[in-house]
N, C-alpha and C positions, 0 to 999 in steps of 0.2 A: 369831243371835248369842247369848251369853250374857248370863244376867240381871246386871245389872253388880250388883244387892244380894246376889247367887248370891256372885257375886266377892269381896266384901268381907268375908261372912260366912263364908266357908268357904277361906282362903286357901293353906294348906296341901294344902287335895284338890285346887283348881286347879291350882297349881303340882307337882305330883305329876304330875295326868292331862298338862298338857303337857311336863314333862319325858321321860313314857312314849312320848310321841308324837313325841318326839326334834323340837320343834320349840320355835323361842327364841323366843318373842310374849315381849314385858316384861310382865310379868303387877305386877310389885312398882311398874313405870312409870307402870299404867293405878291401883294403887290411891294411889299419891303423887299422881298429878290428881287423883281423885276425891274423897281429900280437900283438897288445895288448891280445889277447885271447889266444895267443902261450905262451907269457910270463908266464903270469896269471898258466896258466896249467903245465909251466913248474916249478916255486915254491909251486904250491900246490903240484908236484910231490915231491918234497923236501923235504915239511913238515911232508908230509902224510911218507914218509922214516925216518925222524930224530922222529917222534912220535913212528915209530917202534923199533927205535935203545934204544932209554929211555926208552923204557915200560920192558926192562930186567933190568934196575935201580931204583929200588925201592926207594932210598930216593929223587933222582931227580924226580921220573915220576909224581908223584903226580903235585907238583907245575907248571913244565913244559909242561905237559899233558892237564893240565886247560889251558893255554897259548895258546898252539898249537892248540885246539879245537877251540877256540876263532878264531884264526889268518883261520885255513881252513877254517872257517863255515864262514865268510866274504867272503875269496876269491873264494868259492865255487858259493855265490851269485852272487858277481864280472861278474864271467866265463860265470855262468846261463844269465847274463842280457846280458852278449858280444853274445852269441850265439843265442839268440832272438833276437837283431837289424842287426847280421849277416846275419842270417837266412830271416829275411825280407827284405835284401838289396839284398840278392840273389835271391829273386822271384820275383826281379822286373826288374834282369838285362835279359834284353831279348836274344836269341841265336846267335851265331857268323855266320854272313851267308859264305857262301862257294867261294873259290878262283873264281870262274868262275861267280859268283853274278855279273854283271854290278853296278857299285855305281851308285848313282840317288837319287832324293830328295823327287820324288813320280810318281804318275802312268804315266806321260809324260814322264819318264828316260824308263818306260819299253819297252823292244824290241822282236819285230815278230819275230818269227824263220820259224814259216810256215802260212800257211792257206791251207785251204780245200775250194771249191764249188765256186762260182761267185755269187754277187748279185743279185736277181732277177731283172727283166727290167719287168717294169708293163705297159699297153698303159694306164693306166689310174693314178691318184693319190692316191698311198696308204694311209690309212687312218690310226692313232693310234688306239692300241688295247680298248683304253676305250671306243672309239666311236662304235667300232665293237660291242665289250661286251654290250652295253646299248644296240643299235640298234636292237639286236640278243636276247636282252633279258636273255642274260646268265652271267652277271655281275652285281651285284646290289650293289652299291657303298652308295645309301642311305640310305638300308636297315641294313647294315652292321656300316653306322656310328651311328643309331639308336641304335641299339646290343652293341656296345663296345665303338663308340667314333672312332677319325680318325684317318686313316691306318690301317680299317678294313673296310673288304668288304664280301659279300654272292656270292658264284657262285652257280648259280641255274640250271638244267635241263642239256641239255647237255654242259656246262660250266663246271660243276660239274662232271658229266661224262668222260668227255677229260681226265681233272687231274688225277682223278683214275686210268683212263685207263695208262696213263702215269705212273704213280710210279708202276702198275703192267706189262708194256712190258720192263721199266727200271730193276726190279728185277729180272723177267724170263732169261732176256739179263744175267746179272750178274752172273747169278747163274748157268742157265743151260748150256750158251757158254762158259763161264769166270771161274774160279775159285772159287769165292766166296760164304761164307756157311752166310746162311742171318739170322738177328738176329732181336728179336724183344725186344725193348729198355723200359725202364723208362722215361720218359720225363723229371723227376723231380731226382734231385742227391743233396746227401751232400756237402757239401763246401768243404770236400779235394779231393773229387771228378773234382771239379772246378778250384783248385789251380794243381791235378795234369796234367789238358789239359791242363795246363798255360794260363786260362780265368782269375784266381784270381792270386794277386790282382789289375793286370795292367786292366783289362777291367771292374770291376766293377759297373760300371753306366750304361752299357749296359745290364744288364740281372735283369730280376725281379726273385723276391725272395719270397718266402712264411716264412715273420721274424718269427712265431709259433711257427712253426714248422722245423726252418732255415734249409728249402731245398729251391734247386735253380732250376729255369727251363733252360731249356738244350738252348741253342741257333741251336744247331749243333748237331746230334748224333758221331760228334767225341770226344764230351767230357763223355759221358758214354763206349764209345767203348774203350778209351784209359784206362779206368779204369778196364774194364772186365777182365786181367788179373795181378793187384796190388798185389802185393807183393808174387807173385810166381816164383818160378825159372823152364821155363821153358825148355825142352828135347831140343837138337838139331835136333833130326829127327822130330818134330813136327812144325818147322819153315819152310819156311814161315806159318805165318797163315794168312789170306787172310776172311775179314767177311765184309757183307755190311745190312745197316739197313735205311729202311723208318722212319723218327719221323716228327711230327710237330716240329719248331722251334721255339722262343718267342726271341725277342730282345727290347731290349729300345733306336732304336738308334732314336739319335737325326737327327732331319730332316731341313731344311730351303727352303724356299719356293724356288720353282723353278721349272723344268719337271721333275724331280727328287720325287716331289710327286705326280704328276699325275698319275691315273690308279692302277697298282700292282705290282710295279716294286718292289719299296719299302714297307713296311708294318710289324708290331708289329710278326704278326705269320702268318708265311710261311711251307709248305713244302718241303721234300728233302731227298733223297739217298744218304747217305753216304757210300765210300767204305776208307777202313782202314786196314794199313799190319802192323804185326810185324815180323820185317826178323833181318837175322844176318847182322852186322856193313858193310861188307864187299861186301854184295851186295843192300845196299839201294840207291842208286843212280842207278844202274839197274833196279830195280823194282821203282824209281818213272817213269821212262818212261815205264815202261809198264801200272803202272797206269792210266797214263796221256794220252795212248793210248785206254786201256781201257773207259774211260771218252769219247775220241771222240767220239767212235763207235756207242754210244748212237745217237749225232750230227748225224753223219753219215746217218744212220738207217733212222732218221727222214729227211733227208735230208734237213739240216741246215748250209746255209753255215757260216765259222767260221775260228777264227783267234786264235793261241798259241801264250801266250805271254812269256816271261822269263821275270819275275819280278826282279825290284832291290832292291836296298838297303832300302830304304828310302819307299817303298811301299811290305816290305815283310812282313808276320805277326809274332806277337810275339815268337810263339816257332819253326818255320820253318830257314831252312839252305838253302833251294832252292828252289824254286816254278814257277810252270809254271798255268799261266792264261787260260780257255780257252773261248772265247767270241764271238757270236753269232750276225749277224746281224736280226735288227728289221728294215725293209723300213718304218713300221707308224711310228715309233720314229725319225727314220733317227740318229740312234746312236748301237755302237755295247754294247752289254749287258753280262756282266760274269754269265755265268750259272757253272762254276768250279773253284776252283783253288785248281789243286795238288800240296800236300810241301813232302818235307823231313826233318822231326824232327830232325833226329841222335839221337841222345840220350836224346834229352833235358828233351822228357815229361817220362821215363822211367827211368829217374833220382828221379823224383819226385814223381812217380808212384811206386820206386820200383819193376819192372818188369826186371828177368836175363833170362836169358839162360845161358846150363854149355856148351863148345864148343867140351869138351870131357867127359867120365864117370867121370871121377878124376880131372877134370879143376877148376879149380876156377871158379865160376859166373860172368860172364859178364854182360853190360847193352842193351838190345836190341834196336835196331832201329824203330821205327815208323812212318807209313806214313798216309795222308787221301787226301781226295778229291773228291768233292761232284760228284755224277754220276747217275743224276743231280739235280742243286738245281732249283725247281718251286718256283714262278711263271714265272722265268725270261723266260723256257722253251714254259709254254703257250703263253706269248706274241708272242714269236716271230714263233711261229706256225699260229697262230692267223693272223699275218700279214704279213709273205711270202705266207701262202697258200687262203690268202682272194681273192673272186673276185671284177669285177667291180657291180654287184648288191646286194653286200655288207655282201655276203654268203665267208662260211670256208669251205673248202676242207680240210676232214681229212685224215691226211698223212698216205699212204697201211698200213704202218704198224701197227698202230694206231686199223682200222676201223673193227678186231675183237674183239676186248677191248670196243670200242665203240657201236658198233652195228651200225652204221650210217656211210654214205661215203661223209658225209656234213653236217654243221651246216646253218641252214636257207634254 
């Protein structure tokens, strides 16, 4: 969340950044409690003093004492209710994005800054991924709505295969070239688990929930990862820390007809590799671009050609300060598809999470910076494996790097 003394003092660039971001948080709401909440706390300071001053006055304390108990234990309530409708107007106001954000109203404002690889040229008509997957037998779109209902699917045989093999050349990549110490997650977290990714209470209708037992399922393993270190403060020589985790994902997003549900683009639970840093204030805008480089290599590797975006205003997400998209051509679709998008928190979810670092032995605690960015998130990855490396007799060519993981140098 934002620093609420951020808020007070600066009240014009707040209400700017969320204007840009075309979202209505009462920003003028949360600074009318803050200072009826100022007041509030400033007379019960008062009281709570002139109750100490009478209590060495024995014939006044009595009467006056009764009085004054009365008069705190109201504005004590007062204060309590101001700091509960504070406190929920602050986790819903989203992060202030960063001077160099392009303003924009949504993913049309966003701009290229590079791309990598050319589009393949096919002599024949490339085909969508779902036609490939029935065809090939290694997608079973009916079976899977049987099982769950729809935007669920069964990958069978080597379908099944590829994926795997995928999330395990994506982690070796991570870990054994890259920095990254890999972690194996929960799927399911508490609600201030949820509230401290800044999932709750803005996204709420997207994630299913087990009400029982009120835990929530992860959509993303950046909202267990950002938790992994809550409420510790910690070492300067142990920063950066650098960790990446495979989870299934679960989302409820709402869908409406269109190519948009066709095949596995979209769907309830997905796969995906998350990587996630916590570094000091001071180099996290360094380290998203090495993130965000990291992310490629995967691309890369597989040899995917692919476009970086720099998102704006009005398409950045809730707790991000800057974000860059990274998005992959699919020719069956004939559309580019986000297999990444690395952000820059700055402080926002370590505010909420309680995570410091001290800068020196004797410094005061600081709030560290956090970053994520899927590397990568499936299915989007399969697809478009699926269909730059398809041929014309309707067989997949699994990518070199791939077909140790695989065991096969083709599907069909």
């Amino acid at each position: 969340m934002l620093d609420l003394k951020f808020i007070r003092e600066n009240p014009e660039l707040v209400r700017q950044a969320i204007a840009n971001r075309h979202d209505d948080t009462p920003v003028d709401e949360i600074l009318r409690l803050d200072t009826e909440r100022r007041q509030k706390i400033g007379k019960l300071d008062s009281l709570r003093q002139e109750r100490k001053t009478i209590s060495k006055e024995r014939e006044k304390a009595q009467e006056r004492g009764r009085a004054l108990r009365g008069e705190i234990q109201e504005l004590e309530d007062e204060a309590r209710k101001l700091d509960e409708r504070l406190e929920a107007l602050l986790l819903q106001i989203p992060n202030i994005p960063q001077p160099d954000v392009p303003v924009g109203k949504d993913d049309s404002d966003n701009i290229v800054v590079r791309t990598w690889g050319e589009p393949k040229k096919f002599d024949f008509t490339p085909v969508p991924h779902w036609k490939l997957g029935e065809d090939l037998g290694i997608i079973d779109f009916d079976r899977g709505v049987k099982l769950s209902g729809t935007r669920f699917y069964v990958l069978k045989g080597l379908g099944a295969r590829l994926q795997r093999a995928l999330i395990a050349f994506m982690l070796d990549l991570h870990t054994n070239e890259q920095p990254y110490q890999e972690a194996y997650l929960p799927y399911m977290v508490k609600k201030v688990c949820m509230v401290g990714a800044g999932q709750l209470p803005k996204l709420a209708e997207n994630i299913y929930r087990d009400a029982e037992d009120d835990l929530w399922f992860i959509g993303t393993a950046e909202i267990p990862l950002t938790n992994l270190h809550r409420d510790e403060i910690l070492t300067k020589e142990s920063l950066p820390l650098y960790y990446v985790a495979y989870t299934a994902c679960f989302r409820r997003e709402k869908m409406s007809a269109g190519k948009d549900t066709r095949g596995i683009k979209r769907g309830h639970q997905f796969d995906k590799v998350e990587l996630y840093k916590f570094v000091e204030p001071e180099t996290s805008n360094e380290e998203l671009e090495k993130l965000t480089h990291d992310a490629e290599e995967v691309c890369q590797r597989l040899g995917l050609p692919y476009r970086i975006r720099k998102l704006c205003t009005g398409d950045l997400g809730f707790a991000s300060t800057k974000s860059y998209d990274i998005d992959v051509w699919a020719p069956g679709c004939e559309e580019w598809l986000e297999v990444s998008s690395c952000s820059n928190c700055g402080d926002f979810q370590a505010r909420r999470t309680n995570v410091r670092y001290r800068p020196a032995p004797d410094a005061r605690p600081q709030f560290v910076h956090t970053l994520n960015g899927s590397g990568l998130a499936l299915p989007r990855v399969m697809i478009a494996i699926m269909e730059n490396y398809q041929r014309a007799d309707g067989s997949i060519v699994v990518p070199e790097v791939l077909q140790p993981f695989v065991r096969a140098k083709a599907i069909g």
